[in-house]
C-alpha positions as MATLAB code, in Angstrom:
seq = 'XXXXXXXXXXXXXXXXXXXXXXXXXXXXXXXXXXXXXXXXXXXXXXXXXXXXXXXXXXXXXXXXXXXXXXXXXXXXXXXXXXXXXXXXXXXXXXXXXXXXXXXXXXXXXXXXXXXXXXXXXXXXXXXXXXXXXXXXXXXXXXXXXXXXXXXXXXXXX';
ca = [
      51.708   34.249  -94.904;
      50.293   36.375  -91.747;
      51.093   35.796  -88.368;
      51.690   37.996  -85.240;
      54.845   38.910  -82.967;
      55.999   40.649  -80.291;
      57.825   44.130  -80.798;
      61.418   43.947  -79.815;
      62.357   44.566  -76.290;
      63.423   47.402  -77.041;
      61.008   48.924  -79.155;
      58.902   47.575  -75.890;
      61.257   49.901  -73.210;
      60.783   52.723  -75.632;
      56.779   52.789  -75.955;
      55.856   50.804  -73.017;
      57.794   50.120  -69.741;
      61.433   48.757  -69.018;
      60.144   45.819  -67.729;
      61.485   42.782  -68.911;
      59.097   40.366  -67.386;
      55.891   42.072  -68.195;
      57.705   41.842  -71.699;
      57.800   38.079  -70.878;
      54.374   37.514  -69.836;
      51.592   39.092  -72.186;
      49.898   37.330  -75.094;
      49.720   37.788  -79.035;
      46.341   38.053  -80.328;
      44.452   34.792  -80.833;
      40.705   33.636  -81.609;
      38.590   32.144  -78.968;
      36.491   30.089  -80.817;
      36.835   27.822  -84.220;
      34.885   30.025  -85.852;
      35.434   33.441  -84.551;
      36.681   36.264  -86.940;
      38.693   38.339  -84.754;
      41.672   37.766  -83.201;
      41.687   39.513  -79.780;
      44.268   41.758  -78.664;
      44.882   41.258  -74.714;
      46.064   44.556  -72.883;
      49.537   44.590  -71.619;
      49.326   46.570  -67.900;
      46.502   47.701  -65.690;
      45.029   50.911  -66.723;
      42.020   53.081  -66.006;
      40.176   55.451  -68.218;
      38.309   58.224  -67.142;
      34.762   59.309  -68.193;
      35.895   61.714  -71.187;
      39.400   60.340  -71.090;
      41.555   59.750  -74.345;
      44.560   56.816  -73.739;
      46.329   55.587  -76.858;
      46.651   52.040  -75.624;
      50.238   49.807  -77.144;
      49.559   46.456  -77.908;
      53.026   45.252  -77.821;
      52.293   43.353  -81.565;
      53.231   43.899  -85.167;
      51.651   42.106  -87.777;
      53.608   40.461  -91.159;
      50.787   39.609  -93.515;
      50.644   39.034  -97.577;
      50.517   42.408  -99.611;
      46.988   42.415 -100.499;
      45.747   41.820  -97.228;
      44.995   44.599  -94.614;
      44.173   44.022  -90.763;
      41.413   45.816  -89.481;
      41.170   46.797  -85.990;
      37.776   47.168  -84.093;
      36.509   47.248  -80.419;
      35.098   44.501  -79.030;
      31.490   44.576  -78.919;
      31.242   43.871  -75.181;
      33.465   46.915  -74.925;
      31.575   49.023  -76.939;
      28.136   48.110  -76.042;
      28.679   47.168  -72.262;
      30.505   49.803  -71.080;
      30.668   52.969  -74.303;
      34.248   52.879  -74.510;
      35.223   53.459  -78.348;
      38.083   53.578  -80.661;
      38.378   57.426  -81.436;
      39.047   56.462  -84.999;
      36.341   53.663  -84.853;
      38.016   51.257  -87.406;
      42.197   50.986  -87.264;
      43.668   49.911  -90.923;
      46.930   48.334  -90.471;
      48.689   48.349  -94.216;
      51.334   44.947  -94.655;
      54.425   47.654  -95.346;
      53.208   49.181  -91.623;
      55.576   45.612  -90.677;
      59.237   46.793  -89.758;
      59.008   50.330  -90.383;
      61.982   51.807  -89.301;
      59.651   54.376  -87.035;
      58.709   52.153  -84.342;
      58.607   48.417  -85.936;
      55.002   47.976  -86.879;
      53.981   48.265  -83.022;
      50.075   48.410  -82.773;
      48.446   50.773  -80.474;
      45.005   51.778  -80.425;
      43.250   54.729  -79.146;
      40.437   54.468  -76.598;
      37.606   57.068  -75.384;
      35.314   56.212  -72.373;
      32.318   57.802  -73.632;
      30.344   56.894  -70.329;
      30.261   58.508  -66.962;
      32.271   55.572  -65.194;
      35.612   54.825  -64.630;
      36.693   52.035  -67.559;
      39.313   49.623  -65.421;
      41.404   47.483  -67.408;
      43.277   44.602  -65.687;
      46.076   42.939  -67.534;
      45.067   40.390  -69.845;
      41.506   41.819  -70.539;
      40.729   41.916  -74.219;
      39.278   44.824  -75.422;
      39.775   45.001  -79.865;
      40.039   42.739  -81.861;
      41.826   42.551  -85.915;
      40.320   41.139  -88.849;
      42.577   40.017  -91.937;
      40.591   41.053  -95.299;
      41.786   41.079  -98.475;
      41.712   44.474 -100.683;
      41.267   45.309 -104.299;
      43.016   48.342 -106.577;
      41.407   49.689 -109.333;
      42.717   48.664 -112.743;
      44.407   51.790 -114.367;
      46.227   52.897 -111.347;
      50.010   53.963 -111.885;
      52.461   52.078 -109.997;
      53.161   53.196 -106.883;
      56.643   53.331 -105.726;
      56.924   54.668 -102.625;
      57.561   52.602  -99.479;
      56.667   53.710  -96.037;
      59.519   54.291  -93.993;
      57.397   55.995  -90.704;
      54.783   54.687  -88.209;
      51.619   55.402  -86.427;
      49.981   58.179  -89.214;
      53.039   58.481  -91.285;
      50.951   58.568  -94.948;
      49.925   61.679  -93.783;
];
């Protein structure tokens, strides 16, 4: 089972804006095509980034998927290539127990860089990453692990 939802309203008030129809009106992440990968993440709000600029960007979405499944978050290529605006960790991994942690519920945020010498405008709506489900493997003579995250955003240290 792996599907996508929206943060609570007011997980949304907390990390975003108090704005209950903007809450209303943006999208969960979807594919485009019947055989696309990724499912694109639409941004929430108008923004601009700055040549040199750092924005860590919510995405208003948490993600409930089967335990040996990860999501992996990437930049668009069009983003990337078009207009050198990168993810300043270049690959997000987004763990199954990252769902409902008591932190900030699961909400995904990524964290963009305009690497050019332009202004990067975002309008609402305009996709810019995109998450891949995968599957992962352990290795064989691990010992159980029995700790359980309880934090968000960086919280295995």
């Amino acid at each position: 089972m792996r599907y996508f939802e929206k943060i609570s309203f007011e997980q949304f008030k907390k990390d975003v804006f108090d704005d209950k129809n903007l809450y209303n009106e943006y999208n969960l992440p979807k594919r485009h095509t019947k055989n696309s990968a990724g499912y694109d993440f639409e941004t929430i709000y108008d923004f601009i980034l700055r040549p040199g600029e750092v924005k860590k960007i919510p995405l208003g979405v948490k993600v409930k998927m089967n335990s040996d499944e990860m999501l992996m978050i990437i930049v668009r290529s069009s983003v990337g290539c078009k207009y050198n605006v990168r993810m300043c960790n270049q690959v997000g991994i987004i763990e199954s127990d990252y769902y409902n942690n008591i932190e900030n519920e699961g909400h995904l945020f990524v964290q963009l860089k305009n690497e050019s010498d332009s202004d990067f405008i975002v309008k609402k709506g305009d996709r810019l990453c995109q998450g891949i489900f995968t599957k992962f493997l352990t290795v064989d003579n691990e010992k159980e692990i029995d700790k359980i995250r309880t934090n968000g955003f960086g919280s295995t240290n």
